[in-house]
Short mmCIF file of the C-alpha atoms (twelve columns), coordinates in Angstrom:
data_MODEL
# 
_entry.id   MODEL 
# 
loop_
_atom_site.group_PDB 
_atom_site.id 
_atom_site.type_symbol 
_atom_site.label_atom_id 
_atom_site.label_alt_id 
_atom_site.label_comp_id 
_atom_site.label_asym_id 
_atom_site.label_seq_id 
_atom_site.Cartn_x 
_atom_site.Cartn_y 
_atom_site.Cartn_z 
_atom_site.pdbx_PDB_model_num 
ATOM 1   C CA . UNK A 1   0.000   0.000  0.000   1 
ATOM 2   C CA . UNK A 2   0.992   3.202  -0.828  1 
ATOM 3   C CA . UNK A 3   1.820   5.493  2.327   1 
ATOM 4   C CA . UNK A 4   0.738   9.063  2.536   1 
ATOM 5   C CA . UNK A 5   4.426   10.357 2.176   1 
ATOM 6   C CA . UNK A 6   5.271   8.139  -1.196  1 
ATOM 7   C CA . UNK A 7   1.945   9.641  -2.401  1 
ATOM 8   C CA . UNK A 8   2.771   13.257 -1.494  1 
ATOM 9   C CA . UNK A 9   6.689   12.716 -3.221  1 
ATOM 10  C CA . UNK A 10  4.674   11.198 -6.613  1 
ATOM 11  C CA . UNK A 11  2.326   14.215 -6.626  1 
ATOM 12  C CA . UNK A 12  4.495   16.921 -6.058  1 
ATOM 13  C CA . UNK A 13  7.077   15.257 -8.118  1 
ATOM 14  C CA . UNK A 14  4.137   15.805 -11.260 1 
ATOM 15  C CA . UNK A 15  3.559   19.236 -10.169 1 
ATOM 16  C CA . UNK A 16  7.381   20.040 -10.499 1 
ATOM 17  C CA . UNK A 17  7.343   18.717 -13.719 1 
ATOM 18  C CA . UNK A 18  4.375   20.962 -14.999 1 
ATOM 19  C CA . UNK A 19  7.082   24.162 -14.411 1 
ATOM 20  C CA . UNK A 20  5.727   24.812 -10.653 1 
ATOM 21  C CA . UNK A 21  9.232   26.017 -8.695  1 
ATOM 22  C CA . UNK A 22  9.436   28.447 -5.652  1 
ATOM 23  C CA . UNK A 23  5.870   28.541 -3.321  1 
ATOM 24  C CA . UNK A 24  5.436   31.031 -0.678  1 
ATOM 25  C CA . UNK A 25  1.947   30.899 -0.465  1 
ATOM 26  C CA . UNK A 26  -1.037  28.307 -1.289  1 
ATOM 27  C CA . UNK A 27  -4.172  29.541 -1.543  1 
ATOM 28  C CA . UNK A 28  -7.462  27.895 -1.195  1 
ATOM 29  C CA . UNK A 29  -10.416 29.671 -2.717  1 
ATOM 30  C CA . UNK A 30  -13.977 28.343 -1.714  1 
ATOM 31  C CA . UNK A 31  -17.463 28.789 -4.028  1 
ATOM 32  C CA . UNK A 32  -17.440 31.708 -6.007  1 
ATOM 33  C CA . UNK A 33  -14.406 32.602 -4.893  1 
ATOM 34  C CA . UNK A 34  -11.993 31.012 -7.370  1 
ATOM 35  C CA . UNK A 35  -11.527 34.186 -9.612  1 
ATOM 36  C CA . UNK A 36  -8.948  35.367 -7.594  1 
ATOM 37  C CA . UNK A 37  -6.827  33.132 -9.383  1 
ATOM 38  C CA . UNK A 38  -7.457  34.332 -12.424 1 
ATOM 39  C CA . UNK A 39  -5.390  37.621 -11.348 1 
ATOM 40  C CA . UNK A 40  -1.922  35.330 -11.086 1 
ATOM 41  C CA . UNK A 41  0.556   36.376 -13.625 1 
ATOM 42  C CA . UNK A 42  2.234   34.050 -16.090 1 
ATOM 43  C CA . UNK A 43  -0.002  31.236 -14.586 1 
ATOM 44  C CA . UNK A 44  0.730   27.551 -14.515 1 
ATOM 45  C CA . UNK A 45  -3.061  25.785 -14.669 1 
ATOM 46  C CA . UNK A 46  -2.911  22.005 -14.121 1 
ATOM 47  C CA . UNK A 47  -6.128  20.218 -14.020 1 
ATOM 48  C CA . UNK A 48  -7.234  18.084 -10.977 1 
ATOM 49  C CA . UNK A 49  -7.834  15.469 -13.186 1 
ATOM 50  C CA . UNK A 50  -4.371  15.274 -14.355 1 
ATOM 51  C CA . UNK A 51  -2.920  15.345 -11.047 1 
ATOM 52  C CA . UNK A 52  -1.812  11.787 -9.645  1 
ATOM 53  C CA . UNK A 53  -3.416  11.472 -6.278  1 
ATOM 54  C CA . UNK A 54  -5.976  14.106 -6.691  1 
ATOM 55  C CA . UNK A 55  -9.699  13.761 -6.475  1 
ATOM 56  C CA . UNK A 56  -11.929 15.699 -9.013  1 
ATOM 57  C CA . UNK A 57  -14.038 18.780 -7.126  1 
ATOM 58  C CA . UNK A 58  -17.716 18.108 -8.158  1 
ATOM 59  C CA . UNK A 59  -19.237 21.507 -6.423  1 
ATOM 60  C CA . UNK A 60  -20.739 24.145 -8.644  1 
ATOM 61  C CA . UNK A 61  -18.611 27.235 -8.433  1 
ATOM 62  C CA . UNK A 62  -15.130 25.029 -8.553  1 
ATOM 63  C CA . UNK A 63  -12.922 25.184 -11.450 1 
ATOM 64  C CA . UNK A 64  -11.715 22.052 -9.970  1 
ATOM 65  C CA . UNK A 65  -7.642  23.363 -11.225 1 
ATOM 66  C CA . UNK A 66  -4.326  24.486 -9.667  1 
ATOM 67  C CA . UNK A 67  -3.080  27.906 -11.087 1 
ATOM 68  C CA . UNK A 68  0.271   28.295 -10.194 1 
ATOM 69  C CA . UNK A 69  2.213   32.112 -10.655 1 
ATOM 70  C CA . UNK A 70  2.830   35.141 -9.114  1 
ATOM 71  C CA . UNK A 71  0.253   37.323 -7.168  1 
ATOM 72  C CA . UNK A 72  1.190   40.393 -5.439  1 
ATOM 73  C CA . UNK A 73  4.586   39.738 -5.631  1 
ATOM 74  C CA . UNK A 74  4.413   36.045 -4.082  1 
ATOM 75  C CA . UNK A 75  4.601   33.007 -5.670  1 
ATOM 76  C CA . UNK A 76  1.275   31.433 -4.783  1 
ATOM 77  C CA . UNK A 77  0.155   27.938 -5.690  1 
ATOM 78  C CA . UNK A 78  -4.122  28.306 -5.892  1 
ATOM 79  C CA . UNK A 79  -6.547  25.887 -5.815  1 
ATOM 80  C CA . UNK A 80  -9.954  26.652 -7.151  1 
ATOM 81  C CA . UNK A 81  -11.974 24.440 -5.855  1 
ATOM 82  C CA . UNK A 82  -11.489 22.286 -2.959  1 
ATOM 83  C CA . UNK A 83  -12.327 18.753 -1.575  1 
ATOM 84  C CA . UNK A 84  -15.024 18.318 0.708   1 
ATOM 85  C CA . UNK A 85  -15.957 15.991 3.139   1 
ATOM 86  C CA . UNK A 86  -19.733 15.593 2.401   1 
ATOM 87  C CA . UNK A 87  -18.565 14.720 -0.919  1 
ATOM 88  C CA . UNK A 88  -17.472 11.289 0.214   1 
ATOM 89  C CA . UNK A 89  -13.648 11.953 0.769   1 
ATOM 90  C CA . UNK A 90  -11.815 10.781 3.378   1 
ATOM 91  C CA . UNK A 91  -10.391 13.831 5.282   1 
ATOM 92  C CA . UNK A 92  -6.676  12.337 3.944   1 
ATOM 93  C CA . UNK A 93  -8.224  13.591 0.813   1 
ATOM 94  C CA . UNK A 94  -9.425  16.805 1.629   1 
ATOM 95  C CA . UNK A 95  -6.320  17.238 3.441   1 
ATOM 96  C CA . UNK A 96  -3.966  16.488 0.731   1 
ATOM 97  C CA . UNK A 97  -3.496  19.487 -0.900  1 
ATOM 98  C CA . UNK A 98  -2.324  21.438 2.164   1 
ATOM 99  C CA . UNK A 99  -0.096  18.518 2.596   1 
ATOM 100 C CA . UNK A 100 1.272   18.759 -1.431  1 
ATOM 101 C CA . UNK A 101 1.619   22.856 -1.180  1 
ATOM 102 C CA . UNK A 102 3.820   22.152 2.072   1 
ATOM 103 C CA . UNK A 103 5.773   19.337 -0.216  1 
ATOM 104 C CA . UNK A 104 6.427   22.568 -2.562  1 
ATOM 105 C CA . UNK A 105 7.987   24.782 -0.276  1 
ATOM 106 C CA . UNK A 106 5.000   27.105 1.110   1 
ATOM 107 C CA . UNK A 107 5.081   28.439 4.358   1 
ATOM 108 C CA . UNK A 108 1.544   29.820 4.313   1 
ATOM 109 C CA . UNK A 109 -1.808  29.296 3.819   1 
ATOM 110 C CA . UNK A 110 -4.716  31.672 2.716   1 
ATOM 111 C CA . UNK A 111 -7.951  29.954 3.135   1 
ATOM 112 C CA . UNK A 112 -10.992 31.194 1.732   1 
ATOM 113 C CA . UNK A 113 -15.068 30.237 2.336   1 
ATOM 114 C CA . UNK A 114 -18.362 31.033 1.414   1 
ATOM 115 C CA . UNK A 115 -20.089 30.648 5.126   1 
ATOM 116 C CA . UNK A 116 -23.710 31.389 6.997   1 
ATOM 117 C CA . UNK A 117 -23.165 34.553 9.131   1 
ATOM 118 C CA . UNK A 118 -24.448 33.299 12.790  1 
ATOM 119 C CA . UNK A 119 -23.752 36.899 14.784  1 
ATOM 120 C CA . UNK A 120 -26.869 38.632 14.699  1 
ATOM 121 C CA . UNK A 121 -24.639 41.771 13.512  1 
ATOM 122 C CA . UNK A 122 -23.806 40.615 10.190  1 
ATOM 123 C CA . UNK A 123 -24.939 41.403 6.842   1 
ATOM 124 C CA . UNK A 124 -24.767 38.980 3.735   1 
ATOM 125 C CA . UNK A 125 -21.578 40.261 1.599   1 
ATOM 126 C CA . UNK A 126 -19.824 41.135 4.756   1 
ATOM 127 C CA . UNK A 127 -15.852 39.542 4.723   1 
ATOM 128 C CA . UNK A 128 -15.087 37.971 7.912   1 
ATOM 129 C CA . UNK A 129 -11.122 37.684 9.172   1 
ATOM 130 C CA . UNK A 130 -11.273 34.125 10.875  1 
ATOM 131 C CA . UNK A 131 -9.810  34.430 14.397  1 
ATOM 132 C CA . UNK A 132 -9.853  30.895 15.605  1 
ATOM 133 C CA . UNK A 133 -12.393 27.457 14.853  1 
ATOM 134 C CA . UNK A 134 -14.737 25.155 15.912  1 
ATOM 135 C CA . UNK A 135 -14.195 21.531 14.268  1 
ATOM 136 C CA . UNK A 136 -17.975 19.812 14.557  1 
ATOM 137 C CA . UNK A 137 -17.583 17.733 11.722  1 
ATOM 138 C CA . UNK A 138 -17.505 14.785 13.331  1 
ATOM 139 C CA . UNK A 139 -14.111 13.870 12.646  1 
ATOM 140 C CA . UNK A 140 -10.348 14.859 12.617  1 
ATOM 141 C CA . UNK A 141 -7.505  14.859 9.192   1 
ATOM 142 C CA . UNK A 142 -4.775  13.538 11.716  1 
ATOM 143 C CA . UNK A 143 -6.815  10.214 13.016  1 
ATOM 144 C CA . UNK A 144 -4.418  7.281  12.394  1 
ATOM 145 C CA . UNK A 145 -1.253  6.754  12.208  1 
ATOM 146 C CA . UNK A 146 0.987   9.582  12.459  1 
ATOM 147 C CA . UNK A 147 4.157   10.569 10.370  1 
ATOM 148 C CA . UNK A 148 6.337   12.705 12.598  1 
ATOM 149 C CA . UNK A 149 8.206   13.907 9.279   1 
ATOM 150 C CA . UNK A 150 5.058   15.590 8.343   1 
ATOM 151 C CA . UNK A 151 4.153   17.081 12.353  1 
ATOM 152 C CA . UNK A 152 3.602   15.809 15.765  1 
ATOM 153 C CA . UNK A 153 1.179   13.333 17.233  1 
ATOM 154 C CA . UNK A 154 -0.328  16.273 18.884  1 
ATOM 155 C CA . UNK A 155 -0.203  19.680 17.374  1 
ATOM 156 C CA . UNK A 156 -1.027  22.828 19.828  1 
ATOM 157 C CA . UNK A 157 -4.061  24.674 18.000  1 
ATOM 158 C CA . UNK A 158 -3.439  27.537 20.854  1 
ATOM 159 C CA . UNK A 159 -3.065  29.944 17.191  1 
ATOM 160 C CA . UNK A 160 -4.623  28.179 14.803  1 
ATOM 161 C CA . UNK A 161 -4.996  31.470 12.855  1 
ATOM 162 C CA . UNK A 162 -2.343  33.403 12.811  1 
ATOM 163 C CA . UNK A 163 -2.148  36.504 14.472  1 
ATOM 164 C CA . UNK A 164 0.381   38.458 12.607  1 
ATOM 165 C CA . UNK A 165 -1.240  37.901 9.382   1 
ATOM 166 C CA . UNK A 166 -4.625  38.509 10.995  1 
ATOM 167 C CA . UNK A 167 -3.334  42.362 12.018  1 
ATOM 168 C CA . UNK A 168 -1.944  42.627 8.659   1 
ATOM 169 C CA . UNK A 169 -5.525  42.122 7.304   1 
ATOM 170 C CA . UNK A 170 -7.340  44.329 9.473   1 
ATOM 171 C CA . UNK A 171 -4.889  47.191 8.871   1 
ATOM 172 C CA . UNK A 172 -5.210  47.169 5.072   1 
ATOM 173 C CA . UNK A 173 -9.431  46.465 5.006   1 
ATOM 174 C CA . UNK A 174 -9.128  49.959 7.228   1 
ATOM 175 C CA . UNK A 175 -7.193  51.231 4.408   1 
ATOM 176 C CA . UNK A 176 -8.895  49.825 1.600   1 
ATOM 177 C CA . UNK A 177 -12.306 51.062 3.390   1 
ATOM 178 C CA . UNK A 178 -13.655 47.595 3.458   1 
ATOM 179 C CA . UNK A 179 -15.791 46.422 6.497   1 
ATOM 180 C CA . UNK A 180 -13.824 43.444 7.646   1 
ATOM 181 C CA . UNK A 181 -16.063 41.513 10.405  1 
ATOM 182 C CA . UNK A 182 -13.851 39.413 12.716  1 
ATOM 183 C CA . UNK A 183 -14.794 35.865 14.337  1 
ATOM 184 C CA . UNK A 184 -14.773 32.290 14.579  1 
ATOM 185 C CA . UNK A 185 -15.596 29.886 12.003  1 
ATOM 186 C CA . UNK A 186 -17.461 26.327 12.884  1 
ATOM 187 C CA . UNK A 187 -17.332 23.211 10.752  1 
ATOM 188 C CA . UNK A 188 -19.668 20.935 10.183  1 
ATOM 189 C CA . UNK A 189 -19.963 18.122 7.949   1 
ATOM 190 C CA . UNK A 190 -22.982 19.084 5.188   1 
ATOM 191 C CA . UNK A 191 -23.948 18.935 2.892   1 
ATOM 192 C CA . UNK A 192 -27.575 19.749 4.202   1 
ATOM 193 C CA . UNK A 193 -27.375 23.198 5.795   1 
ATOM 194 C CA . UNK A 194 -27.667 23.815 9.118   1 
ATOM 195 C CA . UNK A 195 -31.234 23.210 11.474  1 
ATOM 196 C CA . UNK A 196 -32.329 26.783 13.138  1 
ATOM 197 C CA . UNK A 197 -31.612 24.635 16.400  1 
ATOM 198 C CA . UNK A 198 -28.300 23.563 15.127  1 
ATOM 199 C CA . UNK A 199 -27.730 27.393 14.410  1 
ATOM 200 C CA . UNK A 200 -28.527 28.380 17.383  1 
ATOM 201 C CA . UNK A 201 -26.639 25.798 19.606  1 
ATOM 202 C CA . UNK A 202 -23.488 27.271 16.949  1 
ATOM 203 C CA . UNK A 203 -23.958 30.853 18.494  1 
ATOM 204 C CA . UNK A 204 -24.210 29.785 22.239  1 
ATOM 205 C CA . UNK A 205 -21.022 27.745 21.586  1 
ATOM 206 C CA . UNK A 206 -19.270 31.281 20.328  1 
ATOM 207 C CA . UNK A 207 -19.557 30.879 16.611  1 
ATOM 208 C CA . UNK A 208 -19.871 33.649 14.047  1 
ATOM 209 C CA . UNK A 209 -20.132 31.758 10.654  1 
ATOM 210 C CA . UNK A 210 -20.679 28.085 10.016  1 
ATOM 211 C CA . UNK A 211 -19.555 26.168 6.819   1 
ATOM 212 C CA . UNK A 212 -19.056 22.978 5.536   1 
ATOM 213 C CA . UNK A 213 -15.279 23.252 4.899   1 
ATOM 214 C CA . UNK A 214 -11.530 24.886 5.928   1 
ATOM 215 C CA . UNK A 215 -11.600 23.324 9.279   1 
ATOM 216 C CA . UNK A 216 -9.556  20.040 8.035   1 
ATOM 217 C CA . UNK A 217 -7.521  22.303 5.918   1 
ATOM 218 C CA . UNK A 218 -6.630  24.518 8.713   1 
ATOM 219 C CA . UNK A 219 -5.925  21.578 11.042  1 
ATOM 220 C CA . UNK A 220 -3.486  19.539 8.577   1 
ATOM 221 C CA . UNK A 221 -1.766  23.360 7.777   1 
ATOM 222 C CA . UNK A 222 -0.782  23.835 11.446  1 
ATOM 223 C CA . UNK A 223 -0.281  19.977 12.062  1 
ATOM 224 C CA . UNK A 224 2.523   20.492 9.384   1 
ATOM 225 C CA . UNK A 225 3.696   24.284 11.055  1 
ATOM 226 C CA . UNK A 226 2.414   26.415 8.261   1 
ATOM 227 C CA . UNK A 227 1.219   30.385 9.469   1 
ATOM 228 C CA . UNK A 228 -2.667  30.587 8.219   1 
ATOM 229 C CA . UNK A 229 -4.631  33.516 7.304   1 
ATOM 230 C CA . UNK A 230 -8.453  32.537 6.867   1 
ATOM 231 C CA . UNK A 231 -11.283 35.223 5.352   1 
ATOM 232 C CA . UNK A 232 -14.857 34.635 5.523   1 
ATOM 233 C CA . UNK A 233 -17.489 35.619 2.780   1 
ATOM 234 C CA . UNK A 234 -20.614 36.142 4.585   1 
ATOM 235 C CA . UNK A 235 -23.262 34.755 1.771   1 
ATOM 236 C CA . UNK A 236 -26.441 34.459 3.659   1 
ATOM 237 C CA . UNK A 237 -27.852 34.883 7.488   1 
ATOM 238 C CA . UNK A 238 -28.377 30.978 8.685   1 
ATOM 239 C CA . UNK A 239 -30.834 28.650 9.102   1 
ATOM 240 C CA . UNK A 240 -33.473 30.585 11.415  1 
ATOM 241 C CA . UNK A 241 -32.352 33.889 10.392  1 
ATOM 242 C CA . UNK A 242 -34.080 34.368 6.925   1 
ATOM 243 C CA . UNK A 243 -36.648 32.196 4.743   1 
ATOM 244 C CA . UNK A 244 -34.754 29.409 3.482   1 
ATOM 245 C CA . UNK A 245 -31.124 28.699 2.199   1 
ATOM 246 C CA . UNK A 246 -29.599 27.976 -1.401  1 
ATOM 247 C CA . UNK A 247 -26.422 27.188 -3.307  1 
ATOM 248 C CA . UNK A 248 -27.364 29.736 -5.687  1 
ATOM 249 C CA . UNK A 249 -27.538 32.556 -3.291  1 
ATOM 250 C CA . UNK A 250 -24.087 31.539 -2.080  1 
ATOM 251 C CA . UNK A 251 -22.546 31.874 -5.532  1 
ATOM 252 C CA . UNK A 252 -24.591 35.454 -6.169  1 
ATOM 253 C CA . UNK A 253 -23.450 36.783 -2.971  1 
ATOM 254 C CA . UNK A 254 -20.076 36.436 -4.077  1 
ATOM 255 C CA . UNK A 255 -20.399 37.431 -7.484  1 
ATOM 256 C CA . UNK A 256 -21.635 40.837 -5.760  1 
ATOM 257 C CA . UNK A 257 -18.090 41.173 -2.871  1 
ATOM 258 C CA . UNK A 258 -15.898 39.695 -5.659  1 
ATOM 259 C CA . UNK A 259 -14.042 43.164 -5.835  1 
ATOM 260 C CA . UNK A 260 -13.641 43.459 -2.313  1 
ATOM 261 C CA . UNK A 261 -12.434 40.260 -1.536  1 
ATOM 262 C CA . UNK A 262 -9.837  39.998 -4.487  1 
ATOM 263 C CA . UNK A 263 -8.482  43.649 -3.361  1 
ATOM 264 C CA . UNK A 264 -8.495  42.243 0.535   1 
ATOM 265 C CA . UNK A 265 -6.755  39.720 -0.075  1 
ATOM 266 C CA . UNK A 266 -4.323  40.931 -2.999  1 
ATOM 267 C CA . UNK A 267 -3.249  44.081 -1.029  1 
ATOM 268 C CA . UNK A 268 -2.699  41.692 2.059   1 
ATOM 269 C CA . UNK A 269 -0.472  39.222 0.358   1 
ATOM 270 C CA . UNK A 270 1.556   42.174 -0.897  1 
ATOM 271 C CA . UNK A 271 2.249   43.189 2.828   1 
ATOM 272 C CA . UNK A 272 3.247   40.306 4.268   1 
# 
């Protein structure tokens, strides 16, 4: 059988091959997010599907690609589109990417979501800064056996956001003039949205936003000692807190903050 570190040499190996060098950064950008990526000069796109070890992203809204380039003068490895749990992947899957950008030499991760806003204060199309999670999805990336060439058996999530980086971002959306909502993001496993009751048990637990994704990311990142910076994109009130929920409305939302978002997180790259 084929252990996780032969897979990640094979994969990374391919990705080498396709021209992909120096990474500083990867970048994960969630639904209706991905066209970020489209800003990355001279870009490298390699299709998931031609990828060894890679699943294919079946989510409307994912490109399902890695664009590889510079952006804001880093050298950032994106994915648009990323793995999800509810879509029948093991969390080793979902994982994996974080795992192959580490294998290329990044140090960081920007993670990106589309999320239900929780906090009765905010407004769909607000940006939320990420300050620290809540993993509910019923399972953990790092159950199993545990290669201590990839991070300890027990990784301190004391910062699971990082706190530099999180400054960095707050200074330039006061710059920029771009309402940047702070809090904490809670996982859970989807794909059905969340039960008013389930929403409301989120917000006496300290949530802000709830999603179906970046938790697993975020975990495997710091398991491996990469610094994370995680934004929010506010797409709808949850589950109790207006008429009913849709995919659709997610993607709109976005469509409407794009410009925001891409200059957020463009300007803050650029600064760090």
């Amino acid at each position: 059988m084929t252990t996780l570190s032969e897979k990640l040499q094979q994969t990374a190996a391919y990705i080498k091959e396709q021209g992909v060098t120096d990474v500083d950064f990867g970048l994960i950008l969630g639904s209706g997010l991905g066209e970020l990526a489209n800003e990355i000069s001279e870009p490298i796109i390699i299709k998931y599907e031609n990828i060894p070890n890679f699943p294919v992203s079946t989510v409307v809204g994912h490109a399902g690609q890695l664009v590889y380039g510079e952006l804001a003068g880093k050298k950032v490895l994106a994915m648009q589109g990323r793995f999800h749990y509810y879509e029948g992947n093991t969390m080793e899957i979902v994982t994996f990417p974080v795992r192959v950008m580490k294998a290329l030499g990044a140090h960081s991760l920007v993670v990106t979501n589309a999320a239900g806003g929780v906090n009765t204060s905010f407004t769909p199309g607000n940006l939320m800064l990420i300050t620290d999670q809540i993993n509910f999805m019923g399972a953990n990336p790092l159950i199993g056996a545990n290669d201590e060439n990839l991070g300890p058996r027990f990784p301190d999530m004391s910062e699971a956001f990082d706190k530099e980086y999180g400054k960095v971002a707050r200074s330039v959306a006061t710059e920029l003039k771009i309402t940047l909502q702070q809090g904490v993001y809670m996982g859970f496993s989807g794909p059905t949205y969340e039960t008013p009751a389930e929403v409301r048990m989120a917000r006496l637990m300290g949530a802000d936003a709830v999603g179906m994704s970046t938790v697993p990311e975020v975990i495997v990142a710091r398991h491996m000692g990469m610094r994370v910076l995680g934004v929010t994109c506010v797409t709808n009130l949850a589950a109790g807190m207006q008429a009913t929920l849709n995919h659709k409305e997610v993607v709109e939302t976005t469509e409407r903050v794009k410009a925001d978002f891409k200059s957020l997180i463009k300007q803050t790259l650029a600064n760090l």
